[in-house]
C-alpha positions as CSV (number, residue, x, y, z in Angstrom):
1,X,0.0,0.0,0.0
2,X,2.3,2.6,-1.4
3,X,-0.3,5.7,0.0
4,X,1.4,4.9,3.6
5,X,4.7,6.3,2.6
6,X,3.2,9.7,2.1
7,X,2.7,9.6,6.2
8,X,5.3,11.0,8.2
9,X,7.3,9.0,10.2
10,X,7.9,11.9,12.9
11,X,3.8,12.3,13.2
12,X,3.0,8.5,13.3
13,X,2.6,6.2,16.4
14,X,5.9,4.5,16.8
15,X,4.2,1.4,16.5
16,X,1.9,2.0,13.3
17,X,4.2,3.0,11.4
18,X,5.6,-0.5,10.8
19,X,2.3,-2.2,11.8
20,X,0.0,-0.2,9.1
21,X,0.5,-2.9,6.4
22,X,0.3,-6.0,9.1
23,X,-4.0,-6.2,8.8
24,X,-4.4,-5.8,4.7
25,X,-4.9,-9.5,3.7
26,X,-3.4,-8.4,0.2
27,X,-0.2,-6.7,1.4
28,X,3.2,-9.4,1.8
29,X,5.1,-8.8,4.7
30,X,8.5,-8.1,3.9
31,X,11.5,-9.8,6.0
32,X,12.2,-6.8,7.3
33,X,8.8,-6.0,8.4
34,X,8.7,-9.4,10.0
35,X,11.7,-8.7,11.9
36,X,10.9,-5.2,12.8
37,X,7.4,-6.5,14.2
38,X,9.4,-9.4,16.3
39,X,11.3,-7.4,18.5
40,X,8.2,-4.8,19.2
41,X,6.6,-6.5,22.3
42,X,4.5,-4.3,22.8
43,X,2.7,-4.4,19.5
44,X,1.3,-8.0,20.8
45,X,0.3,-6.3,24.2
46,X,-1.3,-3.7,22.7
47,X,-2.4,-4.2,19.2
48,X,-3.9,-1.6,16.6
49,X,-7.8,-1.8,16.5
50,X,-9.1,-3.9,13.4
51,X,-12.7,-4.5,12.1
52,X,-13.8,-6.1,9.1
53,X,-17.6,-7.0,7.8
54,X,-19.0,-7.7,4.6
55,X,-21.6,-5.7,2.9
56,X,-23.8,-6.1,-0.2
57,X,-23.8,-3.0,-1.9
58,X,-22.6,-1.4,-4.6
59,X,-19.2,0.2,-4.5
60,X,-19.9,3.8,-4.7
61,X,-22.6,3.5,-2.6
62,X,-20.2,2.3,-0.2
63,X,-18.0,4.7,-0.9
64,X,-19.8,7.5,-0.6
65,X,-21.3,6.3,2.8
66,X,-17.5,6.6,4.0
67,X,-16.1,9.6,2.5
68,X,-18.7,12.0,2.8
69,X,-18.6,13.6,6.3
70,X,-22.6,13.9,6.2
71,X,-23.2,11.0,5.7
72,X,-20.3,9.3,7.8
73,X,-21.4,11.1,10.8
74,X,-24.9,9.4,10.7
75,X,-23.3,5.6,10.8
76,X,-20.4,6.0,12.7
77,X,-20.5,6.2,16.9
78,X,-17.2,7.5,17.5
79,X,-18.1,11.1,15.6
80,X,-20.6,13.7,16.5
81,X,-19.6,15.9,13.3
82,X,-17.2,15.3,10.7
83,X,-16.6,18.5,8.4
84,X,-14.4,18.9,5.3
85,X,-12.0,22.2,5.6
86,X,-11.6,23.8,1.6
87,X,-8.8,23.2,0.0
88,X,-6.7,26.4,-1.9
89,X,-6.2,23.6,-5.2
90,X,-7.3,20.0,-5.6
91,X,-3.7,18.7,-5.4
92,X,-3.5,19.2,-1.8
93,X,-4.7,16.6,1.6
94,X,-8.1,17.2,2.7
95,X,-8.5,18.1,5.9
96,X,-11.0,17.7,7.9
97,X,-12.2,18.4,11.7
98,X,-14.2,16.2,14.0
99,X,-15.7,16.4,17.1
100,X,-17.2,13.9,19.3
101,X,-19.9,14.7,22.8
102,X,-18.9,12.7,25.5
103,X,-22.1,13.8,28.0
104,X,-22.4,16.3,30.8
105,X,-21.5,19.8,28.1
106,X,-18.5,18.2,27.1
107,X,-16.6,17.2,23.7
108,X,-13.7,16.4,22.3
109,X,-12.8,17.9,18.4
110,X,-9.7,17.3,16.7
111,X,-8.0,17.6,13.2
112,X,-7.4,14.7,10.2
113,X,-6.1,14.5,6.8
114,X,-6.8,12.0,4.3
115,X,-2.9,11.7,3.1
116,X,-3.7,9.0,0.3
117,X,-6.0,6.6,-1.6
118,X,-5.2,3.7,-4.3
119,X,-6.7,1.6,-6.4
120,X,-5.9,-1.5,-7.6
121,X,-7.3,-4.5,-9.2
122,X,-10.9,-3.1,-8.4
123,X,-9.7,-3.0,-4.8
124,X,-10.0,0.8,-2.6
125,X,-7.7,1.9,-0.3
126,X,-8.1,5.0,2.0
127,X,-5.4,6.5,4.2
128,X,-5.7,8.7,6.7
129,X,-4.1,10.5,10.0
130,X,-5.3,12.2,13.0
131,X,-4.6,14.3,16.0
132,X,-6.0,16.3,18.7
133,X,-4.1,19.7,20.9
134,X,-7.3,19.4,23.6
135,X,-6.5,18.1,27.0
136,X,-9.2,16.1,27.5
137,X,-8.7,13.9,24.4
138,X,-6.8,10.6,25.4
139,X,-5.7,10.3,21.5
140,X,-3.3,12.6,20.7
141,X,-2.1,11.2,17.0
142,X,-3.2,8.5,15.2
143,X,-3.0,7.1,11.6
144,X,-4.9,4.1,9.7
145,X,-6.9,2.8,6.8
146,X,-9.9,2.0,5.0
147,X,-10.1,-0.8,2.7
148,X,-13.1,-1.8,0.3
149,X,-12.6,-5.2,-1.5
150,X,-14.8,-7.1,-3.8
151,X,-15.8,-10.4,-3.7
152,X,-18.4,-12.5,-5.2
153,X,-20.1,-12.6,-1.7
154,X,-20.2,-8.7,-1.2
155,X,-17.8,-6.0,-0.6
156,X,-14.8,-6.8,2.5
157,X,-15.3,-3.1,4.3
158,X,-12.3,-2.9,6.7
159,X,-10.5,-0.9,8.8
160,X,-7.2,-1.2,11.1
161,X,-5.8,2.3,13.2
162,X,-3.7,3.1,15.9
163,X,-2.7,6.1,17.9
164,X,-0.6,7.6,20.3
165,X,-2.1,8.5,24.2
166,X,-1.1,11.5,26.0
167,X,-1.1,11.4,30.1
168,X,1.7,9.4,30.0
169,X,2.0,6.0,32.0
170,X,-1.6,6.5,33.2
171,X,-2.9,7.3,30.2
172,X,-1.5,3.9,28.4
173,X,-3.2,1.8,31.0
174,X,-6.5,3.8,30.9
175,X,-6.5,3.4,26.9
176,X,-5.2,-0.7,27.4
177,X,-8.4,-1.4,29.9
178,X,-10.8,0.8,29.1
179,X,-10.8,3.0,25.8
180,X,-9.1,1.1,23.2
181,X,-11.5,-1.6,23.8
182,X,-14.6,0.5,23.9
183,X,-13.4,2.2,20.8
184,X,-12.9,-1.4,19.4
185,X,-16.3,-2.2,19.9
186,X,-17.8,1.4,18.7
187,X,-16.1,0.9,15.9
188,X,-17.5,-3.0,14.8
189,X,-21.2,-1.6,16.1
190,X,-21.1,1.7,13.9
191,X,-20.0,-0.7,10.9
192,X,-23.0,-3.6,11.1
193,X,-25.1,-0.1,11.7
194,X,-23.7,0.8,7.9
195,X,-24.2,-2.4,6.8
196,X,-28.0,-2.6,8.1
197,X,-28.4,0.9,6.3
198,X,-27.1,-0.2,2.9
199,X,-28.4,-3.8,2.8
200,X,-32.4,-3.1,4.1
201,X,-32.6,0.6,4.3
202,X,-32.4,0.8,8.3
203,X,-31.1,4.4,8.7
204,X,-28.9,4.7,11.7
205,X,-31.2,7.1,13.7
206,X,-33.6,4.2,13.9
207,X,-30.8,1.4,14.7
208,X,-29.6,3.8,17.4
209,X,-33.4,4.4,18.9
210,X,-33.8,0.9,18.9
211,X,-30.7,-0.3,20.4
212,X,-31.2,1.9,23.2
213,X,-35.1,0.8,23.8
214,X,-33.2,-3.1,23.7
215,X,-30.5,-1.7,26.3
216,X,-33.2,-0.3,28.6
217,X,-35.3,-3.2,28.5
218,X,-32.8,-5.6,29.3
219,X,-31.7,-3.4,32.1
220,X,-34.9,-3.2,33.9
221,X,-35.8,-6.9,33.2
222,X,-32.8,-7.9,34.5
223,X,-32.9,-5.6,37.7
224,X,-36.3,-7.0,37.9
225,X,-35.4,-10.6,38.0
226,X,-32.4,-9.6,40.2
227,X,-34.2,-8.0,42.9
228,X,-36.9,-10.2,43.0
229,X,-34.7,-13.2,43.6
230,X,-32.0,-11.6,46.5
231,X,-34.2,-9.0,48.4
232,X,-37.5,-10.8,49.5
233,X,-36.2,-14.4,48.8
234,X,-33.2,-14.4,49.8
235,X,-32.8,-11.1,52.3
236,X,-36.0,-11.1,53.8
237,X,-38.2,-14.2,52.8
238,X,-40.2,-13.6,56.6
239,X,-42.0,-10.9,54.3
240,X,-44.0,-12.6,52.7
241,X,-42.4,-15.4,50.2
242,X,-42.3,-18.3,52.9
243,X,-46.1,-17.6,53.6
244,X,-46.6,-17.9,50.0
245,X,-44.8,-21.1,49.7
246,X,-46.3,-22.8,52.8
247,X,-50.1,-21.6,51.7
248,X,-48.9,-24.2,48.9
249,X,-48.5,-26.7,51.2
250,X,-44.4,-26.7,51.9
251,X,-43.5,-26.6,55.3
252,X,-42.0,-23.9,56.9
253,X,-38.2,-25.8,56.7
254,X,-39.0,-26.8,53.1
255,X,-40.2,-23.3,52.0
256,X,-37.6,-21.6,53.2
257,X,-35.0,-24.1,50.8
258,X,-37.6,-23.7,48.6
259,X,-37.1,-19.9,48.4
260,X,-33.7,-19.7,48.6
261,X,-33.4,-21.9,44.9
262,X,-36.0,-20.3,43.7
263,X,-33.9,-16.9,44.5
264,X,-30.9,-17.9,43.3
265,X,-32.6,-19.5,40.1
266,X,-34.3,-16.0,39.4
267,X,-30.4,-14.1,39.9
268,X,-29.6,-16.8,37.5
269,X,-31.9,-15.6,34.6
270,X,-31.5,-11.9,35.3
271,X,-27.7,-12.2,34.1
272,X,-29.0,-14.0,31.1
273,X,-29.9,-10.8,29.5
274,X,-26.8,-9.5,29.6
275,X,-24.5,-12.6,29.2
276,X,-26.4,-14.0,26.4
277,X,-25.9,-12.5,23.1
278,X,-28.5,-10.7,21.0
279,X,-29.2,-13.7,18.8
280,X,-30.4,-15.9,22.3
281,X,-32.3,-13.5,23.4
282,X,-35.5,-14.4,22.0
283,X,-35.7,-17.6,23.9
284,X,-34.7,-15.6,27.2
285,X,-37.6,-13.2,26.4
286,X,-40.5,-16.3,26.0
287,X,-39.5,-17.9,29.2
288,X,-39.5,-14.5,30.8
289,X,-42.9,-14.3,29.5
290,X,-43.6,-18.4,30.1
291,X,-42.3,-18.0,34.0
292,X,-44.2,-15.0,34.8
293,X,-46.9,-16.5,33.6
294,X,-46.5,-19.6,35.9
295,X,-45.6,-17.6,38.8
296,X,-48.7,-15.5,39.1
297,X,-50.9,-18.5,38.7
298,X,-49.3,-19.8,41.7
299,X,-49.5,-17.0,43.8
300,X,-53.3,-17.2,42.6
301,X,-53.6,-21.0,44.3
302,X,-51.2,-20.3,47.3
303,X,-52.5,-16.9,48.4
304,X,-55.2,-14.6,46.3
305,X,-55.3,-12.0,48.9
306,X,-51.8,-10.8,48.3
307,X,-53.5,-9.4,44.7
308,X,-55.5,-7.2,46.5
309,X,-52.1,-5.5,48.2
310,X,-50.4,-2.3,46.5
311,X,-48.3,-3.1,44.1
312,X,-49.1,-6.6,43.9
313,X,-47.7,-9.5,41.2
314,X,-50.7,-8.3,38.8
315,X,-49.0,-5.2,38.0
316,X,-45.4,-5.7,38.6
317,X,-46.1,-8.8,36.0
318,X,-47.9,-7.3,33.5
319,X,-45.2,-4.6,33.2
320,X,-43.0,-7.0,33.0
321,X,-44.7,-9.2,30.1
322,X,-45.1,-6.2,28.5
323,X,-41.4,-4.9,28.7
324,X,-40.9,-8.5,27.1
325,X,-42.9,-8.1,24.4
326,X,-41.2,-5.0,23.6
327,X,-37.7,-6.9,23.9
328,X,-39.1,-9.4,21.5
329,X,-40.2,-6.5,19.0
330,X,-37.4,-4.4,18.9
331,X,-34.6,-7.1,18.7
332,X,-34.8,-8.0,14.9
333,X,-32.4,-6.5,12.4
334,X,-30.4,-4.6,15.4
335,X,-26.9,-3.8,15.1
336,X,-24.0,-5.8,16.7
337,X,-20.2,-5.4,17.2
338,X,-20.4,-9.5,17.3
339,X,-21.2,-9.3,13.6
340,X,-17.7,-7.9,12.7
341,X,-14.0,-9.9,12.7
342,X,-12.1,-8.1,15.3
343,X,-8.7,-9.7,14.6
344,X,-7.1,-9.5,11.1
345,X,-7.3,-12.5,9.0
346,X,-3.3,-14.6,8.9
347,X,-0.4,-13.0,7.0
348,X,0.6,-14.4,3.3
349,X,3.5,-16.1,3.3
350,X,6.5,-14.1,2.6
């Protein structure tokens, strides 16, 4: 990828600028590469961010999706705004500024240039750097790539960038725990969010709306579950659980075991919304739905009169049901960092 020698060495990351070339499956490693990637522990410690998906769509379309900031800015979770500064004659980088809102009145903005882009063999390749002179930004220079490749299956849309940290020490562990991951999986979500927008026409605002009405469904589903099972089953079961249990017909010992399983069981299947994956959450949802169902009915049998009290099991399970239909309505077609690669595929042999 010849575009990467028009980066300058002084502004890259130490470690991209020998790593750049290490994710494009069509790029050979040279020996010296190889050599020069050997001795750099701390490229396998800390490795650039890489994401890959495939997308059916035409080219251009794809293209355009990428390259023009108004469009860009719509897909992609790590930008608020992306805006293109005017260039004095064609022949020179565009530049561009960015700026992201982190919450709470505050944002981070900072500079780019797009410092090449080949073609070859039907195959695109973007190249770009970055950096940012605010304080508050943990990035404060970075470099990578985009790369479109045909195939009979759809278009390969991938990516791979690094960057340098300020803060020193503390800032390198913050960005090896905490952000480089989270910017790792912004990065995979925003490009399945692309891909649902070019393959069925599912604009971003509406992935993004319904991604967040899954997030807060799971959340008070699993609190739900959660609470249910450690505070009046396992805390304080006295309250009204071993009555419950003993109206059907355990005994007081045997209620009380009862209600501790049971609690423990119902902790159980509040983590399952958020262990589980997206694609198993549909069963999770029916046997939310299923067990509800069963466990009002036998708080019907055991003891009716609770159902007369405030805030009894026909209104805290109702909402519930109804939070699960929800779930169940809004999971189809949502976007998922799990839907990307996040490693690059194995190098050609030299």
């Amino acid at each position: 990828m010849r575009a990467t020698s028009k980066l300058s060495a002084d502004f890259l990351p130490p470690t991209l600028s020998t790593y750049l070339l290490f994710p494009l499956p069509s790029c050979r490693a040279s020996p010296t590469f190889l050599q020069s990637f050997a001795t750099r522990p701390a490229l396998l410690k800390n490795p650039p961010i890489y994401v890959e998906t495939l997308i059916r769509c035409p080219m251009d379309a794809l293209w355009d999706h990428t390259q023009q900031p108004d469009l860009h800015q719509q897909w992609d979770l790590r930008f608020t705004e992306i805006r293109y500064l005017p260039r004095s004659v064609d022949s020179e980088p565009q530049r561009f500024l960015y700026a992201t809102r982190i919450g709470f009145g505050l944002g981070v903005a900072g500079r780019g240039e797009s410092v090449g882009t080949k073609e070859k063999n039907g195959e695109r390749t973007s190249v770009l750097k970055f950096w940012s002179d605010e304080w508050l930004s943990l990035i404060q220079t970075g470099a990578g790539y985009w790369k479109y490749v045909p195939t009979p299956e759809g278009l390969r849309f991938l990516t791979g960038y690094d960057y340098q940290t300020r803060f020193g020490a503390p800032g390198r562990v913050l960005d090896r725990l905490a952000f480089r991951p989270l910017m790792g999986w912004a990065t995979a979500w925003s490009f399945d969010c692309l891909r649902l927008w070019l393959e069925k026409g599912i604009k971003p605002s509406a992935s993004i709306r319904l991604a967040i009405i899954q997030l807060v469904v799971r959340l008070v589903l699993s609190f739900c579950w959660i609470y249910q099972g450690v505070v009046p089953k396992l805390l304080y079961p006295d309250t009204g659980e071993l009555s419950i249990l003993q109206g059907a017909g355990f005994t007081a010992e045997a209620a009380r075991y009862v209600a501790s399983a049971v609690g423990v069981g119902e902790i159980v299947f509040g983590l399952l919304f958020w262990l589980l994956p997206l694609r198993y959450l549909r069963p999770v949802y029916w046997l939310n739905m299923l067990g509800l169902v069963v466990l009002g009915l036998g708080a019907i049998f055991s003891q009716p009169a609770i159902f007369v009290a405030p805030f009894n099991p026909v209104t805290l399970n109702a909402s519930m049901l109804v939070l699960a239909a929800v779930g169940l309505l809004s999971l189809d077609d949502l976007p998922s960092a799990r839907n990307c690669l996040r490693q690059p595929p194995p190098m050609a042999p030299v």
